[in-house]
Every structure is written in structure tokens, then in C-alpha cells.
C-alpha distance (Angstrom), angle and dihedral (degrees) to the residues before:
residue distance angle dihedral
X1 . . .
X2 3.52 . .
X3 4.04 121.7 .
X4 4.13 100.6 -103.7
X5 3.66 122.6 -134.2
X6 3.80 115.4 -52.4
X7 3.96 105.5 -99.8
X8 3.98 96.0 23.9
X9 3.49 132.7 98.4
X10 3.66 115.6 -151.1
X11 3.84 116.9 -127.0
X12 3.31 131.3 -106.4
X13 3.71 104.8 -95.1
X14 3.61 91.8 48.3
X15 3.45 98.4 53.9
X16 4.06 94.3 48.3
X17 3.60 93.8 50.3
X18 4.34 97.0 42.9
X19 4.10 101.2 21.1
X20 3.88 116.2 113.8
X21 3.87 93.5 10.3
X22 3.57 129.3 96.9
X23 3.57 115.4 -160.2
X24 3.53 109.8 139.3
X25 4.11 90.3 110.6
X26 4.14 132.5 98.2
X27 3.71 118.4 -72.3
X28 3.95 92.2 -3.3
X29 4.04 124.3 161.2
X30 3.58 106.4 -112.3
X31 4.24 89.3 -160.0
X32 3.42 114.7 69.6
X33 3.48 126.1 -104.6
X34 3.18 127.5 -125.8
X35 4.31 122.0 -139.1
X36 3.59 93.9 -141.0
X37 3.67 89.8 -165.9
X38 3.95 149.6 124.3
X39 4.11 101.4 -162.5
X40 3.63 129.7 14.8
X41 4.35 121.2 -140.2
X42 3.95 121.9 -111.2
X43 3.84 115.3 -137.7
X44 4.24 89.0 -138.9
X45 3.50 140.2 -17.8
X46 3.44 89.9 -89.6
X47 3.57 88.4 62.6
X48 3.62 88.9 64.4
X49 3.37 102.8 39.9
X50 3.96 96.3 59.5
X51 3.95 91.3 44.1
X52 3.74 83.6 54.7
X53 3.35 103.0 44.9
X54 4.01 85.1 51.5
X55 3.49 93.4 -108.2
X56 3.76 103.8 114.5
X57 3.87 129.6 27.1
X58 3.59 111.2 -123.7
X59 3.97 138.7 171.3
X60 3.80 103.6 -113.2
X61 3.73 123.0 157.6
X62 4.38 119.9 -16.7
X63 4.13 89.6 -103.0
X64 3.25 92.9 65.2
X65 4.00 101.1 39.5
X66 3.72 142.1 -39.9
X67 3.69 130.1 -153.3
X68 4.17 90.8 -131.1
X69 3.96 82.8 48.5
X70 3.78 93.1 51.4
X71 3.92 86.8 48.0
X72 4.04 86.1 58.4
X73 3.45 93.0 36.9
X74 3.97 97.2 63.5
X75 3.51 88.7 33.9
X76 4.05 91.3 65.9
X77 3.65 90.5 35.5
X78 3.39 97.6 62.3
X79 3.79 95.8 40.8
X80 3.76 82.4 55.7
X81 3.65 100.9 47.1
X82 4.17 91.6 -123.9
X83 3.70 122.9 133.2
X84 4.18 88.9 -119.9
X85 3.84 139.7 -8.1
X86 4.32 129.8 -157.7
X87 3.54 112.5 -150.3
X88 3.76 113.1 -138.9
X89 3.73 140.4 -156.3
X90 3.31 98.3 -105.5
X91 4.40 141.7 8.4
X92 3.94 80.8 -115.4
X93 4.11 92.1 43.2
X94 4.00 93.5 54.3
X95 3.93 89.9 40.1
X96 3.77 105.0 42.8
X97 4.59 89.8 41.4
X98 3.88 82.4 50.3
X99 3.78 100.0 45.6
X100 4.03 83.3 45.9
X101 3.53 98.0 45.8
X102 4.10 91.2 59.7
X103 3.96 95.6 35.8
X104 3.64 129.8 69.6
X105 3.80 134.4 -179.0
X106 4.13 105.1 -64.7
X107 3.67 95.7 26.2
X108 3.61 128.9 121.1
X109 3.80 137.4 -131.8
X110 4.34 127.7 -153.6
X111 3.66 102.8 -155.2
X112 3.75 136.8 177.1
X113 4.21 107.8 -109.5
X114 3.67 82.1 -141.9
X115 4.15 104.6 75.3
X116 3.40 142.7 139.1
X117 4.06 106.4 -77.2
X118 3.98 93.4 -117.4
X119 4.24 91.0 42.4
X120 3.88 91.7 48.4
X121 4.43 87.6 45.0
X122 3.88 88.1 50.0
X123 3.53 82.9 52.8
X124 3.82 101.1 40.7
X125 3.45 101.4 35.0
X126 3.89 107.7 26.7
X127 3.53 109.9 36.2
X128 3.58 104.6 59.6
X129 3.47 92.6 64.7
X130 3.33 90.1 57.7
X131 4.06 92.1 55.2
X132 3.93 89.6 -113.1
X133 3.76 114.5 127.1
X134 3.75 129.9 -148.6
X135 3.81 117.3 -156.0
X136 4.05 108.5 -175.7
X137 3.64 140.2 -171.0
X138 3.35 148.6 172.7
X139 3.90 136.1 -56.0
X140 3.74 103.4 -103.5
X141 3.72 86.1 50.6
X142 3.52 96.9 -125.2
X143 3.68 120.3 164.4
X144 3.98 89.3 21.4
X145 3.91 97.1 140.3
X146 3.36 98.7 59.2
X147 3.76 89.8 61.7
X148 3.68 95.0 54.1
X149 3.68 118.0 101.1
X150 3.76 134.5 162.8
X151 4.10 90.1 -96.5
X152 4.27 82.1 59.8
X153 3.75 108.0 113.5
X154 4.05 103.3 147.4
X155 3.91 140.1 44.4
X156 3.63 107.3 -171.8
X157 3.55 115.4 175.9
X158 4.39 135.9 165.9
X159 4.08 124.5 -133.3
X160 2.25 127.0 -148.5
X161 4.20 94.4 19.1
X162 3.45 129.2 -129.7
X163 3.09 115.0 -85.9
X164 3.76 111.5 -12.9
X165 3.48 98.2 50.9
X166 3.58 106.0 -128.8
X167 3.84 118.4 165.6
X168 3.80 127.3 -125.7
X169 4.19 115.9 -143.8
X170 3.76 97.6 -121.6
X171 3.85 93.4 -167.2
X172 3.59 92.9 42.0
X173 4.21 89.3 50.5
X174 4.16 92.7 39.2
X175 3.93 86.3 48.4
X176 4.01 86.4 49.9
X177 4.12 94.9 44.6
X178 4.06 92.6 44.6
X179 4.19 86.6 45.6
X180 3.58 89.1 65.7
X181 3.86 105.6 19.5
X182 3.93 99.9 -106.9
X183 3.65 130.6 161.3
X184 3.67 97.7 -112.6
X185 3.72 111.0 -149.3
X186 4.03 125.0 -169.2
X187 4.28 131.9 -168.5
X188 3.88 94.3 -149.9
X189 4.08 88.9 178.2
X190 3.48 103.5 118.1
X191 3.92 93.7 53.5
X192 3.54 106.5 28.7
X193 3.68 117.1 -149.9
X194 3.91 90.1 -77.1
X195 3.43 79.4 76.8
X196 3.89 114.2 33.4
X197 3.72 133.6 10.0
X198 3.78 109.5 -162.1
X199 3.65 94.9 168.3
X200 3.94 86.4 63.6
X201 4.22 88.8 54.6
X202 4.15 90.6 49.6
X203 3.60 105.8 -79.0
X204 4.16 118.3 146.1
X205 3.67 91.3 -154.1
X206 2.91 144.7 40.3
X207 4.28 117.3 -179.4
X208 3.72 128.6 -174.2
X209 4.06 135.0 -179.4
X210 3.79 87.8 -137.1
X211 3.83 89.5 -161.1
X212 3.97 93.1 82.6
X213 3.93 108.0 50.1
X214 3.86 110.4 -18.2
X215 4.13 84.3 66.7
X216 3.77 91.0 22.2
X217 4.37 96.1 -178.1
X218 4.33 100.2 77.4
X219 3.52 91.4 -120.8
X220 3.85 98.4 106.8
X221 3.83 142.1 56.3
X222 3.55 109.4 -144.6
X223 3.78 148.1 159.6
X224 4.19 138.9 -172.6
X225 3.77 136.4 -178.8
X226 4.24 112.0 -174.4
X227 3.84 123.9 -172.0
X228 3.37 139.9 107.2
X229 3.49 123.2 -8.8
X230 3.76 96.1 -120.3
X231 3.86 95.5 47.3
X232 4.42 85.8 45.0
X233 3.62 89.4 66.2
X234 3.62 102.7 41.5
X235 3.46 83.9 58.7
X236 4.02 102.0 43.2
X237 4.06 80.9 55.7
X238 4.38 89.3 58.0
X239 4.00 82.0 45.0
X240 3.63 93.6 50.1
X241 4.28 91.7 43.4
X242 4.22 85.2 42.8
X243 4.07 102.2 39.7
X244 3.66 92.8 -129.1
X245 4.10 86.5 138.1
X246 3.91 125.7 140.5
X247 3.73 118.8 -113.1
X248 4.16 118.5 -131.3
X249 3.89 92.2 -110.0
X250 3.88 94.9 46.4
X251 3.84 88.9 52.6
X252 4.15 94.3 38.9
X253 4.16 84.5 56.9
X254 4.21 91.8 44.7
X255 3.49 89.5 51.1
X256 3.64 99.1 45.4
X257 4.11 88.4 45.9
X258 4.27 84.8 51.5
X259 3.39 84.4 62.8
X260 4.13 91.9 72.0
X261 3.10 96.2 27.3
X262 4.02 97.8 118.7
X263 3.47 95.7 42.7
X264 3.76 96.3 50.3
X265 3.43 92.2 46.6
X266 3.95 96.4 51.0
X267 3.34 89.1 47.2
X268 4.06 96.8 48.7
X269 3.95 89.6 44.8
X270 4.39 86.3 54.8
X271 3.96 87.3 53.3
X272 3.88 101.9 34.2
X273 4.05 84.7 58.6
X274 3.72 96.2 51.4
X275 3.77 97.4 40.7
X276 4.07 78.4 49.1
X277 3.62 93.2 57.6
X278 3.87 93.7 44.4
X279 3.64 97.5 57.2
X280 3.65 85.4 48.9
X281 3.53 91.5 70.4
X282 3.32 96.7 40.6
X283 3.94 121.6 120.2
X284 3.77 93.9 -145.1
X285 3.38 101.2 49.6
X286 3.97 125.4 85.8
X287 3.68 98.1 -164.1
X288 3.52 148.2 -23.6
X289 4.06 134.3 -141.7
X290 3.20 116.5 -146.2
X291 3.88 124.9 130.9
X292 3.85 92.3 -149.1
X293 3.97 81.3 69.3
X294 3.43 121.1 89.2
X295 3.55 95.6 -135.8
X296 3.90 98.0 57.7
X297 3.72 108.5 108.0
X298 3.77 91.0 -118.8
X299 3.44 97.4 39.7
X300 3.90 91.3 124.9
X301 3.67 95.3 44.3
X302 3.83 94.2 54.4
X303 3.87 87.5 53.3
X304 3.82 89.1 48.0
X305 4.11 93.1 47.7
X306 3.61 107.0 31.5
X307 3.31 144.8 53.6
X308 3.81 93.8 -143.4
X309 3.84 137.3 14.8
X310 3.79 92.1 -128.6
X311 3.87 144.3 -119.0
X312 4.16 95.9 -90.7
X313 3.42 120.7 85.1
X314 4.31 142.3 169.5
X315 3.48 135.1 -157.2
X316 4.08 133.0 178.5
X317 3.91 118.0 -129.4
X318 3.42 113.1 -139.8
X319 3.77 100.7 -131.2
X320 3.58 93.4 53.1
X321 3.80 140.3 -132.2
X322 3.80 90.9 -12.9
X323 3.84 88.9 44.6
X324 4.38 85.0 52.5
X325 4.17 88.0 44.7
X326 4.17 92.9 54.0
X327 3.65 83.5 41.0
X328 3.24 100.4 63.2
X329 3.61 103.6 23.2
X330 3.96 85.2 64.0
X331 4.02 99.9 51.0
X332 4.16 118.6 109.6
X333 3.53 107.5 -179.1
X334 3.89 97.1 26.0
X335 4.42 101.7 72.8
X336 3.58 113.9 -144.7
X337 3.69 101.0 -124.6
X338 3.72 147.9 140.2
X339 4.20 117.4 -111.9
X340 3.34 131.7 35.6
X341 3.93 146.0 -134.8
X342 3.53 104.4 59.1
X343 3.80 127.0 112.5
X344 3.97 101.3 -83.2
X345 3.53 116.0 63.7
X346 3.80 120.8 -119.7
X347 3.78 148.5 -145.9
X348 3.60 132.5 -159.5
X349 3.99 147.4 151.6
X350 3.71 105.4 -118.3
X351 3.95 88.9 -159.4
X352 4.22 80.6 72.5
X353 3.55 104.8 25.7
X354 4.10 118.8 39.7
X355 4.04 94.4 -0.5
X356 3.49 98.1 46.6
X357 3.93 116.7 137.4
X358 3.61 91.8 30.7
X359 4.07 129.0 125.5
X360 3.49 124.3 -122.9
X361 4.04 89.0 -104.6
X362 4.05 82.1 60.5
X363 3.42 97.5 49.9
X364 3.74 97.4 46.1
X365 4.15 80.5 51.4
X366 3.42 92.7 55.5
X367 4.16 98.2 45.9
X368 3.66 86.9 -110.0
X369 3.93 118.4 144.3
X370 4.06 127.6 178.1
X371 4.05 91.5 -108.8
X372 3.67 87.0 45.0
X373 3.97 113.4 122.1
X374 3.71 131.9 -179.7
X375 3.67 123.4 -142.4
X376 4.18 128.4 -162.5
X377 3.84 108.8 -159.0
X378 3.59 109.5 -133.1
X379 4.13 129.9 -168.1
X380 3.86 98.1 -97.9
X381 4.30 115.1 112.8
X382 3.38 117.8 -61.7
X383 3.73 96.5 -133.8
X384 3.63 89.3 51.2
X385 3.93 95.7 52.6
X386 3.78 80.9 54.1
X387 3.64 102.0 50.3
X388 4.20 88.8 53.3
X389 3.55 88.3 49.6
X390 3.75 88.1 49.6
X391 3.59 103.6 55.0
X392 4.15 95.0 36.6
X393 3.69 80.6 61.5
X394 3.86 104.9 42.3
């Protein structure tokens, strides 16, 4: 991509569609291609020498880097605002190789309660056998300095959360981390950086499961961590050791979803609102969370922090689990599904799908209810996404 004016930043949808590739040459491919390839060749043993040695950068073998990964990798960077990015197998790959890259045996972790179901198991079930303890609390951060200690080295918090919605002060939380010299860690899934930048208000890192928005068609597995470029590579070296690496076709299909990313997500946003509002209204339904409404609790703080109130959205039915089960056994444009962010729009009980395997006391921590549901706005009509959600309530 060519440098843009001096003094302007491009937007958004420029950048995903032209960042990381260089195509303004003769007889170019505008796609991208893809290095479908395990190893790469060495001119001389010289070559190989100075690349080992640290001397020269050098493709070598896919785990270690990829020149359709690096294409993805600048791409999200500079959506982000970060100095670099690694794409990673895997949400859970680039999360759980960043979280161990900053942590060590005897350190300790402030977390949100309200997480992602596989973040919060890594943290419940995985890291105290590594001697690493997690101490969490609650979404408006309240309380937070009496969990700090001099064995603190990491906030890592979620906002919007999965799946109620709840929002996360980012100044409040970067104010908090660069108090008491944390490395302040953020999941920016659920809004993508069309809608927030946290790297731009202070944060280190910046982690998404690229599967849901970045990629945006459920066709891909994906993961990326952006940040600094000194922080990037110590984590593309625990990536390398743990095998958590991208393959060529995985980051060919991310890149190619970045490319619509804006437009998807403008559109979702438009649809997420109105489908918010209905359910509002609706006689069956309890509650709904959705920050666009202006009856979420952090309904002012989502208009203060980012530039949209998302495509993902919850509600409670009022007769309960069996009420959520009818409910979504009954839908016919809505698929009942796990994930998010792709094309079709999706329902699913969290208490079976991303909170699985947790006790009641967890769930209640998490906002999580038996009749709760979680919805993924998709790209189909709105009046047709209305009309199945209609009749699987009547």
C-alpha cells in the first residue's frame, strides 16, 4: 500500500482492503496469493547462517512465518493502530501464548468475572497448575485495588462480554494498569477495531478470535494478538515453541473477509439495533442486553467509547431454559449454531455452548440465566430476521 497523504489517516475500509499488500506495480495479482508451503529454500549457506545468527530476516519454515501470514498480519495491525500483529491458530492459541508469554509461575492475573467461556477455563482450570493465580472481578471494575499486589503483572479484561454485553471503562482500566505498571491486556472480539481501538487509549494488547468478525463468513479458524513490536515477537517465539501457528489458507480466507469488514459491520450494527428494540417490546421476553439500548447499564459508556453498539446481542425468556429450548428449536431463518460474525445470523444457549461446565455461582457471575440466549446478527433482511423471531416466539 501506498504511504497516504502526510497528515491523514486513511479510514478503515481502505486500510482493510489495501494494508500489507503492495500492488501498485506492472502485471501484479490484485488477490492475494497464498504460499502454500511447509519450508522455504536458502540461496547459500551463508544465507542461513546470517538468518541464524539473527542477522538477516528470512522466510524459513510456515511456524515461524509466512509471507500470506505477514500480509494478514499488517493488515490487522494497521486496522488496530499497533506497530505489528501474529496471527494464530486459534482465538484461544493467540490468547492463551500471550497470557503465557507475560506470566510466569507465582504471578498473578486481575480479570473480568465476565469472560469468554474458553478464556475464563484457561484461567480456572489451567493456570493453577501452573502456580499462576487469577483474582477476578466485576465489569465496572470496582474494588480493583484491593486485588493488586506486588505479584500483579496483568489486567486482562473483555468488552464488550460475551454474551451479556456488558462494557468495560477502557480509560478507567488503562488508568488502573499504568498506576501500577501492568501489562494491560484487552479481547476486542465483539467490536472489532471498526468499532474500538484500545491500543490508541494505552492498551499493550490487543487479542482477537479472528473467526467471528475479522473473517466474518464461518469458514475459518483464526486468531491475532497486535501491539508493540517488541512484545509481537516475544510472543511469535511462545507460538513457534507451542505450534499455535496460522496455516496459508486460514490466513488467505481472513484476509479476504478483512476486506468487508466495514461494510458488514455497519450493516450488522443497523440490524442488531432494530432487532434490539423489537425484543424490547416483546411480551415474552424479560430483558434484553444490548448497549445500543437505553436501558443497558452501560448504555452511556458504549456511546462515549465506541463508535457502534455492535452486531451481538442477548436477551432472557421469561419462562426459562425450556422457554430458550422452544425458542430456538422453532427458528427458520435464524441457525442454531455456535460462533458468531459471519454472514448468517445465529442463535445459541450460552449455558451449552461458550459457558458450558460452569456452576450456577459462575453463571450468575457471568450475567448468564437458563432462558438466556445469544444472538449474532447476520446480513440477511431485516424484516425477515424479525418475522423468524416473531413466529419462534408466538
Amino acid at each position: 500500500m501506498k504511504k497516504p497523504v502526510k497528515g491523514r489517516r486513511l479510514a478503515d475500509s481502505t486500510i482493510a482492503i489495501h494494508a500489507g499488500e503492495d500492488r501498485f506495480h506492472r502485471s501484479v495479482p490484485v488477490g492475494t496469493a497464498i504460499a502454500r508451503t511447509s519450508n522455504f529454500t536458502f540461496a547459500n549457506t551463508e544465507e542461513l547462517k546470517l538468518w541464524a545468527e539473527g542477522k538477516r530476516p528470512a522466510y524459513i519454515y510456515t511456524r515461524y512465518g509466512n509471507p500470506t501470514l505477514s500480509v494478514a498480519e499488517e493488515k490487522i495491525a494497521a486496522l488496530e493502530g499497533a506497530e505489528a500483529a501474529i496471527v494464530t491458530a486459534s482465538g484461544m492459541a493467540a490468547i492463551s501464548s500471550a497470557l503465557l508469554t507475560v506470566l510466569k509461575t507465582g504471578d498473578e492475573v486481575i480479570a473480568t468475572r465476565a469472560l469468554y467461556g474458553g478464556t475464563y477455563r484457561l484461567m480456572r482450570d489451567v493456570f493453577p497448575r501452573m502456580g499462576i493465580v487469577v483474582r477476578h472481578l466485576e465489569t465496572d471494575l470496582a474494588g480493583i485495588e484491593r486485588l493488586v499486589n506486588p505479584r500483579t503483572k496483568v489486567l486482562y479484561i473483555e468488552t464488550p462480554t460475551n454474551p451479556t454485553l456488558r462494557l468495560v471503562d477502557l480509560q478507567k482500566a488503562i488508568a488502573f494498569a499504568n498506576e501500577w505498571d501492568l501489562i494491560s491486556l484487552i479481547d476486542n472480539t465483539f467490536a472489532s477495531p471498526v468499532l474500538q481501538k484500545p491500543i490508541a487509549m494505552g492498551f499493550d494488547l490487543v487479542m482477537h478470535s479472528a473467526t467471528k468478525y475479522l473473517a466474518g463468513h464461518s469458514d475459518v479458524i483464526a486468531g491475532v494478538a497486535a501491539g508493540s513490536r517488541a512484545l509481537i515477537g516475544k510472543i511469535r517465539d511462545m507460538i513457534i515453541h507451542l505450534g499455535g501457528s496460522m496455516d496459508p489458507e486460514a490466513a488467505f480466507l481472513l484476509i479476504r473477509g478483512m476486506k468487508t469488514l466495514e461494510l458488514r459491520m455497519r450493516r450488522q450494527c443497523e440490524t442488531a439495533l432494530a432487532i434490539a428494540r423489537f425484543l424490547q417490546k416483546h411480551p415474552k421476553v424479560s430483558r434484553v442486553h444490548y448497549p445500543g439500548l437505553a436501558s443497558h447499564p452501560d448504555h452511556a459508556l458504549a456511546k462515549q467509547q465506541m463508535k457502534g453498539f455492535g452486531a451481538m446481542l442477548a436477551f432472557d425468556l421469561k419462562g426459562g431454559l425450556a422457554a430458550a429450548r422452544r425458542f430456538c428449536d422453532r427458528t427458520r431463518v435464524f441457525l442454531l449454531a455456535v460462533s458468531l460474525g459471519g454472514a448468517e445470523s445465529l442463535v445459541v444457549l450460552p449455558m451449552y455452548s461458550s459457558h458450558y461446565r460452569m456452576s450456577l455461582a459462575e453463571l450468575q457471575g457471568a450475567g448468564v440465566e437458563p432462558g438466556t440466549v445469544r444472538v449474532s446478527i447476520g446480513l440477511e433482511d431485516r424484516a425477515d430476521l424479525i418475522e423468524d423471531l416473531r413466529q419462534a416466539l408466538a
